[in-house]
C-alpha positions as CSV (number, residue, x, y, z in Angstrom):
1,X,-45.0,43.7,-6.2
2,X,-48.3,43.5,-8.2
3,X,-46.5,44.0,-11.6
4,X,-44.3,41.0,-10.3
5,X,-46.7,39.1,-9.5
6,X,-49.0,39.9,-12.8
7,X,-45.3,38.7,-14.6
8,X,-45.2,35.6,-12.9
9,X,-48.8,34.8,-13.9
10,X,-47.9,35.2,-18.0
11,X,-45.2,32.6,-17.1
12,X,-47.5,30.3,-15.6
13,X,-49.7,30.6,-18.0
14,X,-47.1,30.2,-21.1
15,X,-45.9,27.1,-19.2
16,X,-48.9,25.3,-18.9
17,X,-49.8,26.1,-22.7
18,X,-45.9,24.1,-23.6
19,X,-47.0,21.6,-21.3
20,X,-50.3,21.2,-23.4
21,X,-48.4,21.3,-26.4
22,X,-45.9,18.5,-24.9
23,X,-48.9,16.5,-24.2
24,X,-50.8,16.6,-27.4
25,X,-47.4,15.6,-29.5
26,X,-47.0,12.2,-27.0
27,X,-50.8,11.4,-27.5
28,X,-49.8,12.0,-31.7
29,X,-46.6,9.5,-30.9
30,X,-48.7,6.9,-29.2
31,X,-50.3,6.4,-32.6
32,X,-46.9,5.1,-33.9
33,X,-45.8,2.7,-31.4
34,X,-46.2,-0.6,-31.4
35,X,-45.8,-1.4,-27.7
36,X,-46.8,-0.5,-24.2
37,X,-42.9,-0.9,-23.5
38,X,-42.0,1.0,-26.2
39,X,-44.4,3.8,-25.3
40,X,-42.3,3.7,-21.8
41,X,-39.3,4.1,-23.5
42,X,-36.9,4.4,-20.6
43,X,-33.4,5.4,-22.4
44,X,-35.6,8.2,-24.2
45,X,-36.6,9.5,-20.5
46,X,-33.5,8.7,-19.1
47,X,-32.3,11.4,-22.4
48,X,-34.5,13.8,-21.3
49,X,-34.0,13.9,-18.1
50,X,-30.2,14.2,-18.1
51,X,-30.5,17.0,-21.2
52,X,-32.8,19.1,-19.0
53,X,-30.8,18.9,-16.2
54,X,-28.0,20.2,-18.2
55,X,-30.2,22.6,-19.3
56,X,-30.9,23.9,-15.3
57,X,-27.6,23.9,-14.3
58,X,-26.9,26.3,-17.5
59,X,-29.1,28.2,-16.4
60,X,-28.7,28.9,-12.8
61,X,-31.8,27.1,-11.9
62,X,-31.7,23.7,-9.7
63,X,-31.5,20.9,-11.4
64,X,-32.9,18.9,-8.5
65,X,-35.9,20.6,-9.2
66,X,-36.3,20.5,-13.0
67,X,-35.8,16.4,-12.3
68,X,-38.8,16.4,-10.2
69,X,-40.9,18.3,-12.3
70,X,-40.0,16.6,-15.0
71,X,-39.7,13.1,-13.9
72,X,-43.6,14.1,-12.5
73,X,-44.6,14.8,-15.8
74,X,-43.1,12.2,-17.6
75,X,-45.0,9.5,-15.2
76,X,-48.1,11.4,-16.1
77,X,-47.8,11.7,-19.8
78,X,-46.9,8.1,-20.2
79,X,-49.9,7.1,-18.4
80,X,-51.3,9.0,-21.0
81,X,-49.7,7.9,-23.5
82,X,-50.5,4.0,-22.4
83,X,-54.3,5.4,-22.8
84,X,-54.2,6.8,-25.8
85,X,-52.0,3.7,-27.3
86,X,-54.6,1.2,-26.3
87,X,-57.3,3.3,-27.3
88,X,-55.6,3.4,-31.3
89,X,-54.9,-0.2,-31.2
90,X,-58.4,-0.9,-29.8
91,X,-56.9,-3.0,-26.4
C-alpha cells in the first residue's frame, strides 16, 4: 500500500509540473493575441475538450471526468490568460 501510495504521489507531482508547463505556454500566447475574445477562443476549447475526451475514452478512463478537470482548468487559465493579455498591452 505504501509503495502505491508513494506511486501515486510521482504522478501527482508529474501532473502538476504539465499543468505548470500548460500554464506558462498560455501566459507566452497571451502575448500574441490581439483580443480578450480571442484569448477566449471558444472553438479552440470546444477542440480541446472534445480531443481529450477521445483521449479518455481510449484510455479506459471517464471522460466525464477528464471534461471536468479540464473544462476547470481551462476557465482558470483563461482568467489567466485575460491578466496576462492586459498586462502586455498595458489595459
Amino acid at each position: 500500500l505504501d509503495e502505491a501510495r508513494e506511486e501515486i504521489d510521482k504522478v501527482d507531482k508529474e501532473i502538476v509540473k504539465l499543468i505548470a508547463l500548460r500554464n506558462n505556454y498560455i501566459k507566452q500566447i497571451a502575448h500574441f493575441k490581439t483580443s480578450v475574445d480571442e484569448v477566449k477562443a471558444q472553438d479552440r476549447i470546444d477542440d480541446v475538450i472534445s480531443r481529450v475526451r477521445a483521449q479518455a475514452i481510449e484510455l479506459d478512463l471517464s471522460p466525464n471526468l477528464i471534461n471536468d478537470l479540464y473544462v476547470r482548468m481551462i476557465d482558470g487559465m483563461v482568467e489567466s490568460e485575460i491578466a496576462e493579455f492586459r498586462n502586455a498591452k498595458g489595459a
